[in-house]
N, C-alpha and C positions, 0 to 999 in steps of 0.2 A: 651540560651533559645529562641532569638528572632529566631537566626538561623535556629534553631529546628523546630518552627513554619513558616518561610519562605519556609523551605524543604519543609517541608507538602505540603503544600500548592500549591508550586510548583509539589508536584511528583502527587498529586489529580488531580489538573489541566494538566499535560500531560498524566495521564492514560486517561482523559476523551477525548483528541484530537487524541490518540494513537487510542481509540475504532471510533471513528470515521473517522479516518485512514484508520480504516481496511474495511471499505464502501466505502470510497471517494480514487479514486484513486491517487488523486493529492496529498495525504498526505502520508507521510512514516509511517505507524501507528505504524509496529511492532518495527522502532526505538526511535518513540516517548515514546512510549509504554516501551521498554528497559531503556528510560533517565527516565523516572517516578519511578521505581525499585531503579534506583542510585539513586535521588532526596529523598526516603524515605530512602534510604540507610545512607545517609549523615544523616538525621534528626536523625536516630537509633543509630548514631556514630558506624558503618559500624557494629554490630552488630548484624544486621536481617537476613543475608544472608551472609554465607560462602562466600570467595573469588571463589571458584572455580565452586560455582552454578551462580555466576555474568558472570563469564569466557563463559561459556555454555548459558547462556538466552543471551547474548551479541553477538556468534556466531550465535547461531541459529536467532536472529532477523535479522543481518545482513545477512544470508543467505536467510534469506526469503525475503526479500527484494529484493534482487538480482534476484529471482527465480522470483517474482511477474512484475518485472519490465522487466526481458530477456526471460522469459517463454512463453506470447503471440505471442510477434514477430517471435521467433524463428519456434512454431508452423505454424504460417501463410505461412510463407515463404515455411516452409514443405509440406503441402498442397496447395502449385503451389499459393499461393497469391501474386500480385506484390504488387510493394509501395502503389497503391491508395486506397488496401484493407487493408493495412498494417496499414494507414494514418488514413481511415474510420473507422477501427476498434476502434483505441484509441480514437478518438474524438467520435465517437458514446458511450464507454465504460463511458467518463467523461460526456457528455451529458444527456446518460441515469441517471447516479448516482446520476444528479441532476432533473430531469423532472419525475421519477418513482423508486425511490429506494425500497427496495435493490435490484430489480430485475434488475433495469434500466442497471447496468454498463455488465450482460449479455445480455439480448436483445439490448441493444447500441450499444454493440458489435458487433453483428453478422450483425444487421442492418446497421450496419457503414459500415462494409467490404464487406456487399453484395453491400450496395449501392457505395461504393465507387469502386469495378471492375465493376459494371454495367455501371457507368457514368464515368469512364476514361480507361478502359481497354475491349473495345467493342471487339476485336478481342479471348477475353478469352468466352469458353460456360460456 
C-alpha cells in the first residue's frame, strides 16, 4: 500500500516536470513524461497498461527526444549556419524559454542565431 502511494506520487510528480519539459528545453520532458507512465505502472501492479503499449510510449519518447535535441543543429548547419549561429541558436532557444515563454524558446532562437553569425561570422551575408 505505502508503495502504491509513493508510485503515485512519484508518477504525478514526473508528469508535471515531463509537461514542463516539453517548454523548457533543458528538460527531457518526453522521458520524464515516459518514467511517469512506469511510476503509475508500478503503483497499478503493472496492470494499467499492456507491456507492449509501454514498449511503443517508451520508443517513441525516446525517439523524440533525439529528434528534439539533433533536429535543430542539423537544420542549421543545412542552411549554411556556422558554429556561432549554431551556438546562438541554443542559448537564445534556453534564454527565450525562460525571459518570454512559450514563444520565447522560437524567437530565442532565431534571435540567437542571427545574432550570433552576425557578431562572429562577419564574412557570412
Amino acid at each position: 500500500m505505502a508503495l502504491s502511494i509513493i508510485m503515485t506520487i512519484l508518477g504525478v510528480a514526473a508528469l508535471a516536470v515531463g509537461i514542463i519539459g516539453c517548454v523548457i528545453p533543458a528538460i527531457p520532458g518526453p522521458i520524464i513524461g515516459f518514467l511517469s507512465v512506469i511510476f503509475i505502472s508500478i503503483s497499478g501492479g503493472w496492470e494499467l497498461f499492456q507491456w507492449w503499449l509501454l514498449v511503443i510510449v517508451g520508443a517513441l519518447a525516446l525517439l523524440t527526444t533525439v529528434i528534439d535535441n539533433i533536429l535543430p543543429a542539423w537544420a542549421s548547419k543545412k542552411s549554411g549556419a556556422g558554429k556561432p549561429g549554431v551556438w546562438g541558436s541554443v542559448v537564445g532557444m534556453i534564454a527565450g524559454s525562460f525571459f518570454i515563454p512559450p514563444f520565447g524558446t522560437i524567437i530565442g532562437a532565431f534571435a540567437g542565431a542571427l545574432l550570433g553569425e552576425m557578431l562572429f561570422n562577419r564574412e557570412n551575408k
